[in-house]
C-alpha positions in Angstrom: 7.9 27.0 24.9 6.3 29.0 22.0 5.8 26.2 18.7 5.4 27.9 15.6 3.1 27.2 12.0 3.8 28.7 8.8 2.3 28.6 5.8 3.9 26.0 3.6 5.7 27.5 0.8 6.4 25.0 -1.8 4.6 25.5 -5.0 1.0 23.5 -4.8 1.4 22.6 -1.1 -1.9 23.0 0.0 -1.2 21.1 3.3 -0.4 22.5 6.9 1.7 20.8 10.0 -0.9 21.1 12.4 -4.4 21.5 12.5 -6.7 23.6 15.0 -7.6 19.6 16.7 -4.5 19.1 17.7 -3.7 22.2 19.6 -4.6 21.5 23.3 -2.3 18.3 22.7 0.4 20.6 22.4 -0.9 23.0 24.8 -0.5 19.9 27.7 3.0 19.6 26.8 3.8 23.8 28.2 3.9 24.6 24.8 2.0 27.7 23.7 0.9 27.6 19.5 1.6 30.9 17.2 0.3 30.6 14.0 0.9 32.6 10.7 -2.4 33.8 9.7 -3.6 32.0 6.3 -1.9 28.9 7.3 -4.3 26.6 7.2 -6.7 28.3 4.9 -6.2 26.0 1.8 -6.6 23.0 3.7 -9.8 24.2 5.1 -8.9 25.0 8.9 -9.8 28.5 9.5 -8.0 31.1 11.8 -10.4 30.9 13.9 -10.9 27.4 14.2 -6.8 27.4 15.8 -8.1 30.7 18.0 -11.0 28.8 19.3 -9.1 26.0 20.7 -6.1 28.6 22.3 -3.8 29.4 19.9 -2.5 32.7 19.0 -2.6 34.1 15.2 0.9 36.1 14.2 0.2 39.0 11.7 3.0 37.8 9.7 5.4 34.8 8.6 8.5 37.2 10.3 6.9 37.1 13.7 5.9 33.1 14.0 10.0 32.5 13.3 11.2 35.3 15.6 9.0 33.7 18.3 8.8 30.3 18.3 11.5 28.1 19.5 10.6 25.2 17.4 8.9 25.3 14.2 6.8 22.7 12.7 6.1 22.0 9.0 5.1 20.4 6.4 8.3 20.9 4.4 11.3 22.0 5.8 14.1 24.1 3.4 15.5 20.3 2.4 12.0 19.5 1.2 11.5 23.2 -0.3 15.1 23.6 -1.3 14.0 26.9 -3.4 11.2 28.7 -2.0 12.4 27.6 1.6 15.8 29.7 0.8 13.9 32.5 2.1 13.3 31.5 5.5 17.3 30.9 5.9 17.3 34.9 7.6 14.6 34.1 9.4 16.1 30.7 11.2 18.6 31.4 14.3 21.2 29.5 16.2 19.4 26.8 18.5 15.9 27.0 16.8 14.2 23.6 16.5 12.8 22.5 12.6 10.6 19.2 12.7 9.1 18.4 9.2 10.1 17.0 5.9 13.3 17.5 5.1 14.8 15.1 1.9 17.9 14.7 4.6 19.6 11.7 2.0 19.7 13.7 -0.4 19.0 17.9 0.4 22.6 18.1 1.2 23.3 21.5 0.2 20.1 22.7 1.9 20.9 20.7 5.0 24.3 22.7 5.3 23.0 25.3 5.0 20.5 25.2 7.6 24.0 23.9 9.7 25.6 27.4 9.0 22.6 29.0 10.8 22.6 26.8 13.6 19.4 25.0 13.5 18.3 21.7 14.9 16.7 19.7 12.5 14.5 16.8 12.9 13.9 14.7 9.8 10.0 12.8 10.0 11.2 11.0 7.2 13.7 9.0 9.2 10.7 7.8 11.4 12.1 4.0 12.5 10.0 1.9 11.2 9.1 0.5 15.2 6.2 0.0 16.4 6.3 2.9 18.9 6.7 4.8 16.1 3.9 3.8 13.7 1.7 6.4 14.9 4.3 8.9 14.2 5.2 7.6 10.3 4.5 10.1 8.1 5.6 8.4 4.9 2.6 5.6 5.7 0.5 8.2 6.4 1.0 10.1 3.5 1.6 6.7 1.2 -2.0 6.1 2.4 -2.7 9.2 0.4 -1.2 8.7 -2.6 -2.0 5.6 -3.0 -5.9 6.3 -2.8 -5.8 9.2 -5.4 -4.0 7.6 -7.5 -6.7 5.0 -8.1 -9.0 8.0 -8.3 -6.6 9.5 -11.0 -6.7 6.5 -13.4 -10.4 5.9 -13.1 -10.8 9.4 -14.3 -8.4 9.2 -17.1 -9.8 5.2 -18.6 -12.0 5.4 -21.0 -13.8 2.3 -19.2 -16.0 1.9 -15.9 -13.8 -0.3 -13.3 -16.6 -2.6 -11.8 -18.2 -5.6 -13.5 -22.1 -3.8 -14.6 -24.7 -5.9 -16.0 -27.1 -3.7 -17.3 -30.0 -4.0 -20.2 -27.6 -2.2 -22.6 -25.0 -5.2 -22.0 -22.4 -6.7 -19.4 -19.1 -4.6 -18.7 -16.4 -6.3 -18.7 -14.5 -4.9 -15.3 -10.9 -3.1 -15.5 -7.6 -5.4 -14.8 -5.6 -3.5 -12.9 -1.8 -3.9 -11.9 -0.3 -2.9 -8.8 3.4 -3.1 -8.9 5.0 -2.4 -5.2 2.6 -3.4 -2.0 3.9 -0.8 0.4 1.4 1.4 1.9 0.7 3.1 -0.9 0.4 -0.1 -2.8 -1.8 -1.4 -0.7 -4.3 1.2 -0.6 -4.0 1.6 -4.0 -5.3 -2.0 -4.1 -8.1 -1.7 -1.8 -9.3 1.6 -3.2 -9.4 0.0 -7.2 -11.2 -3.2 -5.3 -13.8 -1.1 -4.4 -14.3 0.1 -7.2 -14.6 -3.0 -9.0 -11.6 -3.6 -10.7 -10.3 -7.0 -11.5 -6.8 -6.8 -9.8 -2.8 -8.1 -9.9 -0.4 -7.2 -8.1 3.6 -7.5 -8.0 6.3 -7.1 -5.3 9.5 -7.9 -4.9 9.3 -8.7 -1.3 7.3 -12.3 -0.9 6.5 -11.7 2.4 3.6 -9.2 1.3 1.8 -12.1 -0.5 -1.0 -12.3 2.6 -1.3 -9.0 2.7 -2.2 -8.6 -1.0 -4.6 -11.4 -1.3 -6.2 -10.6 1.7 -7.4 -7.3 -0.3 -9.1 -9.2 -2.9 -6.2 -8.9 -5.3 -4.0 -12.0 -7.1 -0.3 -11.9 -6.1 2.1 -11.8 -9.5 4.6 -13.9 -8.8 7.5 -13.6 -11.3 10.0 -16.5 -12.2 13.2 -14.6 -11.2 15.0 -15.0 -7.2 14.9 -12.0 -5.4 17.3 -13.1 -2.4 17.1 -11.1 0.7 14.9 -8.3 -0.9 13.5 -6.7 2.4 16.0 -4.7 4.9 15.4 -4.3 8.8 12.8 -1.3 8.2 10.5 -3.7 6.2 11.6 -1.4 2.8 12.1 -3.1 -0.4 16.4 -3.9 -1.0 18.2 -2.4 -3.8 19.0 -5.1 -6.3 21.5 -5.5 -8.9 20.9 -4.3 -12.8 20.8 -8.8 -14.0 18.2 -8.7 -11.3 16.0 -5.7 -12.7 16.7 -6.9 -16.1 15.0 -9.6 -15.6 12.2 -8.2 -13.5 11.2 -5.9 -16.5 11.1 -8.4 -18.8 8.9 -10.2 -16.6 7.0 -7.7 -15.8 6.4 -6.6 -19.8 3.9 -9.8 -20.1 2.2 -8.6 -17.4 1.5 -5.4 -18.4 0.1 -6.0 -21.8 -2.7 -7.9 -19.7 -3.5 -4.6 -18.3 -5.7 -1.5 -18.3 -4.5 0.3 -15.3 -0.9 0.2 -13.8 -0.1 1.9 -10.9 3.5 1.8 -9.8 4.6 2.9 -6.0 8.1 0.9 -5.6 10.5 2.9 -4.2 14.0 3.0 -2.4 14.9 5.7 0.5 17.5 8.0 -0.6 17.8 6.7 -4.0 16.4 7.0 -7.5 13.3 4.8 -8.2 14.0 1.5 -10.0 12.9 1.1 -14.0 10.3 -1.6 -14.0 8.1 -0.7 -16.7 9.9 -0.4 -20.5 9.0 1.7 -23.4 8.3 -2.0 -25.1 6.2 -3.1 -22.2 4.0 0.3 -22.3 3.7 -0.5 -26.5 2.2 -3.9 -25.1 -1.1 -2.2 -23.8 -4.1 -1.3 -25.2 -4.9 2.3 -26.4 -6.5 4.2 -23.6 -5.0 2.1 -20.9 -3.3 4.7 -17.8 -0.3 4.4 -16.2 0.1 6.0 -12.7 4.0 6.5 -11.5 3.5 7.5 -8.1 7.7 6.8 -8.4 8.0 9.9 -10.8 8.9 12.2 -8.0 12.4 10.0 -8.1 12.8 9.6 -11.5 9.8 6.8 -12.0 9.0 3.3 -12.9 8.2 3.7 -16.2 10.4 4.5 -18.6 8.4 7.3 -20.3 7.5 9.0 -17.0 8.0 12.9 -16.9 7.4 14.0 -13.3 4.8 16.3 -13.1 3.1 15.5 -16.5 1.0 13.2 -18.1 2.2 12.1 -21.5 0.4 9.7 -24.6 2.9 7.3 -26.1 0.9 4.6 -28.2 -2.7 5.6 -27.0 -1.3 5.1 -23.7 -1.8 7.5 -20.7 1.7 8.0 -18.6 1.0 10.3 -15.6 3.8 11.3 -13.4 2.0 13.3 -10.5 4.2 15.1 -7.6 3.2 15.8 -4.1 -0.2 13.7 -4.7 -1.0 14.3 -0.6 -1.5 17.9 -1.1 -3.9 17.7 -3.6 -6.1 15.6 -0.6 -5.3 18.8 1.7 -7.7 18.6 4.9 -7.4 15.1 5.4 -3.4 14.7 4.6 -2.9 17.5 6.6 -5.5 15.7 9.4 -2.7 12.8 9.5 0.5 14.7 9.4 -0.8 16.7 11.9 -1.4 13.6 14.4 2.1 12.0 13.4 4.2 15.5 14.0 2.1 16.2 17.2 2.7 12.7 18.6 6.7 12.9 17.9 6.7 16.2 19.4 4.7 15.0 22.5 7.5 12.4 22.4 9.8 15.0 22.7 8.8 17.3 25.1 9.4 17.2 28.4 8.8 20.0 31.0 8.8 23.1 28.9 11.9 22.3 26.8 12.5 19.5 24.3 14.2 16.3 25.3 17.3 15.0 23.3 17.9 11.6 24.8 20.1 9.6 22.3 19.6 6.4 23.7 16.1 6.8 22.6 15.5 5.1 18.7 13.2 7.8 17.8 15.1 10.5 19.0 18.5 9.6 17.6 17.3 8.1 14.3 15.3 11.2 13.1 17.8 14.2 14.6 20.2 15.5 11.8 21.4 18.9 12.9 22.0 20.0 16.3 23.0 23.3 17.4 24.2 23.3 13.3 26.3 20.1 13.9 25.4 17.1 11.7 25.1 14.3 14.0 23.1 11.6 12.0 25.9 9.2 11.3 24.0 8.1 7.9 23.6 11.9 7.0 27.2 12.9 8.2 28.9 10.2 6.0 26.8 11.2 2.9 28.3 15.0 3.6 31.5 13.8 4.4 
């Protein structure tokens, strides 16, 4: 079984599906690695560095997809739904895709890849089991965002985070509020604790209390009911608009305590909730920061435009995409170990195992053979 790398396509993707390490894990499994030349250049894994541990280097992008019977990636056409286009002539009936793909929503590039007969498997759909946690690559790459992002506002504040008491005077440390205590939230939280920062932070989910204040950080809790706000994956629950009406109103006397907020909540396959109002943004200082790691789905903030950082007030409103690929060698380091690890899961004696009684295997296969069979992604076409 040949298993193919390309070099990601997506504009700034600076990340590659598997690095040279993780080659003789592959290798074990009867699978032979070809991979594009370049490939791992921006994310600092030289050619040589994947010829040294057995793999083969293609000359070109044509001869790792004419080869390989499964290809493995970063971002998939659903994930790279213009670039990727290109790669449509290159993809034949029964190849294997494993990779991000945006399968709740991509569903234009998803048929697509169905009219030229791929199989598609979707890391994103990664149950959230525990035989699965080493093969999550939305906590892995949360973990990512979630650090920079800290790194991001500390840059951008015109104040030191930590508590300094220095001959010149004492420094007041920065407040910072964390709204969402995901993975990304969470290291978002550590990160800004050691740093120094004074910190809050807010969840919907009250289950996530511990977890917060065992980080050094005060949970916000806000006088509203959030009912059953968790579902069976451990995600936050999409509420009703009284609910989030009330939520950003609490929220907005919050934020005006604040000189960093850095919002992560989130909802699969839909658009990211509004949490933080024009009014509430108003409420902060001049040269606070506001980090919408959201912005990618629309954002938290009100004022969030994805993919800039806008001044409303004296305030800083940064929207960053993609934040893991600015982080390239050690993103690529962890969504390497979580595609090799589902694709060890996978294989069996040469050829790739489809055993739909398995929850890994039947919760992250879309396509097969270009047949939608993911009942959640087949009703969404339908």
């Amino acid at each position: 079984m040949i298993v193919g790398i390309a070099r990601e396509t997506f504009p700034g993707e600076q990340r590659v599906a598997l690095v040279p390490e993780a080659v003789s894990g592959l290798s074990a499994c009867n699978a032979d690695i070809l991979v594009e030349s370049g490939a791992g250049a921006a994310a600092g894994y030289a050619d040589a560095a994947y010829a040294e541990r057995g793999a083969e280097i293609a000359a070109d992008r044509d001869e790792v997809f004419a080869r390989a019977e499964v290809m493995l990636q970063v971002r998939t056409l659903g994930a790279n739904p213009e670039v990727g286009r290109a790669d449509l002539t290159r993809i034949r009936s029964g190849q294997v895709l494993i990779g991000a793909s945006d399968p709740l929503t991509a569903s234009s590039e998803l048929c697509s890849l169905a009219d030229a007969g791929a199989t598609l498997f979707a890391m994103e759909l990664m149950p959230r089991i525990t035989r699965a946690q080493s093969m999550d690559v939305l906590s892995s790459m949360a973990t990512i965002a979630g650090y920079k992002a800290v790194l991001l506002a500390a840059a951008a504040l015109p104040r030191m985070f930590p508590l300094l008491m220095t001959a010149a005077g004492t420094l007041t440390p920065s407040r910072v509020l964390v709204i969402g205590a995901g993975v990304a939230g969470l290291q978002a939280i550590a990160t800004a604790r050691r740093l120094g920062a004074v910190i809050r932070a807010y969840d919907v989910r009250p289950a996530v209390k511990e977890q917060v204040e065992s980080l050094g950080a005060e949970f916000v809790e806000l006088d509203i009911d959030a009912g059953d706000s968790e579902d069976a994956g451990g995600y936050a629950r999409a509420q009703d608009e009284v609910f989030y009406r009330r939520q950003r109103e609490e929220l907005a006397k919050v934020a005006g305590q604040s000189d960093v907020i850095i919002t992560t909540a989130a909802i699969p396959g839909q658009p990211a909730p509004l949490l933080i109002t024009a009014d509430a943004v108003q409420s902060m200082g001049p040269g606070s920061v506001i980090v919408d790691l959201a912005a990618e789905r629309g954002g938290n903030c009100e004022l969030t435009r994805p993919g800039e950082t806008v001044v409303e007030g004296g305030v800083q409103i940064m929207g960053p995409l993609n934040l893991p690929a600015t982080v390239p060698h050690h993103a690529s380091q962890m969504y390497s170990h979580n595609i090799a690890t589902f694709f060890r899961h996978l294989a069996g004696e040469g050829e790739l195992q489809f055993d739909m009684e398995d929850e890994i295997t039947r919760e992250t296969l879309v396509l097969r053979d270009g047949e939608i069979v993911h009942p959640r992604i087949r009703k969404g076409s339908s």
